[in-house]
N, C-alpha and C positions, 0 to 999 in steps of 0.2 A: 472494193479496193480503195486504198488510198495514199493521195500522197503530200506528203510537205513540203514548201515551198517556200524560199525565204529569199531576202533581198536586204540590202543594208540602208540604214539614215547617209545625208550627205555626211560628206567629210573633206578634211582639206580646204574648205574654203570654198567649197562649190556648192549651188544652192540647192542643184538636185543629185539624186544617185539612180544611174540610169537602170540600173538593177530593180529597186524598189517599185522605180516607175513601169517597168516592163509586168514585173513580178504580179501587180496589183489588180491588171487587166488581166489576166488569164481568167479563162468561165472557170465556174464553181466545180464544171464537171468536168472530166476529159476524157477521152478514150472511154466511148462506152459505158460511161456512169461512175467512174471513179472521183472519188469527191476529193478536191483539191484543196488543201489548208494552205492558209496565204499569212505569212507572217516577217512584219521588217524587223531587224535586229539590230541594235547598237553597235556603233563602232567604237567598241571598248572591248580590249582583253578579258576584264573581267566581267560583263554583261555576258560575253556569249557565252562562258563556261561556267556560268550561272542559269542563263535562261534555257540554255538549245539542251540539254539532258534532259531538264522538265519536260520540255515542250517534247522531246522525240519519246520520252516514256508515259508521259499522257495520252499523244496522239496513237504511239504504236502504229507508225502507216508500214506500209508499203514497200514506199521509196521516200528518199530523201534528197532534193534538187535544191543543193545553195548559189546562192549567185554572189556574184560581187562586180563592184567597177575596177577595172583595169585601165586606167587612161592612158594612152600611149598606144598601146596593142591596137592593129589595127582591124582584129578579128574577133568571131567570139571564140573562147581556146574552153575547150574541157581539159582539166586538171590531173592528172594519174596521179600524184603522189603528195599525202600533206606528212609533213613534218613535225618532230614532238620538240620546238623551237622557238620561242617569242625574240624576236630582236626587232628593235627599231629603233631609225633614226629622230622620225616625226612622229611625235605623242598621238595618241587616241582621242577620242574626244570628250573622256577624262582628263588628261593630262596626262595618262602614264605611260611613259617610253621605257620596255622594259629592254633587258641585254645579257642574251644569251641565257634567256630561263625557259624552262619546261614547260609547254601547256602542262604536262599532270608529269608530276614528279614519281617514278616507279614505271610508265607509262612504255610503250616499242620506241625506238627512234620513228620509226613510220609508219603509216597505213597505205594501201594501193585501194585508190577508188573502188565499188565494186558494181556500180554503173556500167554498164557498157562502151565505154571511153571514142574506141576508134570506130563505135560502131554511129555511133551518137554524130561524130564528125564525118563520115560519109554521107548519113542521112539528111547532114546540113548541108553540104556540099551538093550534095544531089538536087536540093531544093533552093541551090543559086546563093546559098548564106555562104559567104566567106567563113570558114574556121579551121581551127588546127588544134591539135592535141598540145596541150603545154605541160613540160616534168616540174615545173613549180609553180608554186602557189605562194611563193615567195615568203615572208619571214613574217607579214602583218596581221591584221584582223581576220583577212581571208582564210589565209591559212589556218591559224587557229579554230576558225570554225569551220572547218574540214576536219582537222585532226580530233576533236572533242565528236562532232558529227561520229567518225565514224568508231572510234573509242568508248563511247555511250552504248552504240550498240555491240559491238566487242561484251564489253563487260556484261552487258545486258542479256547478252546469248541472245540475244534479237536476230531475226532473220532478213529484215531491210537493207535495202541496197541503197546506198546515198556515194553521194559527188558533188563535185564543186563546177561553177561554168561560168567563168569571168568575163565581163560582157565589155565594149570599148568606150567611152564614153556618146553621150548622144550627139545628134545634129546640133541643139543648142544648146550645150557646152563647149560644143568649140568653136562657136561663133567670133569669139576673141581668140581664139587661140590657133597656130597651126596642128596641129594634132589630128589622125585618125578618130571619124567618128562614124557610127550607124544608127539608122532611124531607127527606134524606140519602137515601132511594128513591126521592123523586121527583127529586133532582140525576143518580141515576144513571139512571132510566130516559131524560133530558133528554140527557145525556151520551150513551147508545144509540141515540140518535135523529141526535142530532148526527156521531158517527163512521159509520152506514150513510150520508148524505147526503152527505159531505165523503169517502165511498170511488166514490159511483157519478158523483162530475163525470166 
C-alpha cells in the first residue's frame, strides 16, 4: 500500500509551515509497510493544480493526506468538504489574488472528503490530541488543493480516498504572537493516526 502525504512552503510572512514540518518526519513506512510519499507543495493557486494531478497519477496510492497551516484554530480539524471556489484577499506566494473563480471550470461545486472524517477525529481525541471536524476549508490554497486532490481522482476513476487536515500553528510561531499553538510532535503523531485510519477504509 501506499500513501501521499503533503504539507505546504511557508506563507504569509512566517518562516516555517507547521504542516511541512510535521509532514517531513513521518517514517517512510506506516502501518505495517505501507510506503509513505512525502511531498511540500507551493503556496500558489496555480502550483497546486499544476503539480498534485501529476503527482496523484504518478504515485497512484492509496490514500491521499493534505495538510495545511490554519493559524488561529486552536485544533487540528479534519476537513468534510472542499469547494470548486478560489477567492482571496491576501495574494499567494505568486502574487495572485484571485475572486470568485473556479478551481476547474465545468468541475461539481464540491467534493466530500472520502477519508474517514469523524472517524479520524475520535481516533485523535482518544489519544489526548485536541481536534474537530471543520465544514471548510475556506477559500485559499488549502482548499484548492483539496478540491483538485479529490477532482483528479474523480476524473481519474481512481479508487483512493484523500482529505484535508489543517494543523494550528506551532509552539514557535507563536512565540510573538497570542494565538493557539501545538507542538510539532504532537501534529505528527495526529498526522499518524490520521494516515493508518484513511488506509484501512
Amino acid at each position: 500500500m501506499k500513501v501521499l502525504v503533503t504539507g505546504f512552503e511557508p506563507f504569509g510572512g512566517e518562516e516555517i509551515n507547521p504542516s511541512w514540518e510535521a509532514v517531513k518526519v513521518l517514517p517512510d513506512e506506516i502501518d505495517g509497510g505501507a510506503d509513505v510519499v512525502k511531498f511540500q507543495l507551493p503556496v500558489t493557486f496555480n502550483g497546486v493544480r499544476e503539480m498534485l494531478p501529476r503527482l496523484i497519477v504518478k504515485e497512484h496510492p492509496d490514500a491521499v493526506v493534505l495538510t495545511g497551516q490554519a493559524g488561529g484554530r486552536p485544533n487540528i480539524t479534519v476537513e468534510r468538504v472542499a469547494i470548486n471556489v478560489m477567492d482571496s484577499t491576501m495574494p499567494d506566494n505568486e502574487g495572485y489574488k484571485p475572486e470568485d473563480e473556479p478551481v476547474f471550470e465545468g468541475a461539481p461545486a464540491a467534493y466530500f472528503a472520502t477519508v474517514p472524517v469523524k472517524a479520524i477525529v475520535k481516533a485523535l481525541r482518544e489519544a489526548k490530541i485536541p481536534a474537530a471536524v471543520s465544514n471548510t476549508a475556506g477559500t485559499y490554497v488549502c482548499n484548492t488543493a483539496m478540491f483538485t486532490a479529490l477532482h483528479t481522482i474523480e476524473v481519474s476513476g481512481m479508487t483512493t480516498k484523500a482529505g484535508f487536515i489543517h494543523v494550528p500553528f506551532s509552539h514557535e510561531q507563536a512565540l510573538d504572537k497570542p494565538r493557539p499553538s501545538m507542538a510539532l510532535e504532537t501534529i505528527r503523531k495526529g498526522l499518524e493516526i490520521a494516515i493508518k485510519l484513511s488506509l484501512k477504509i
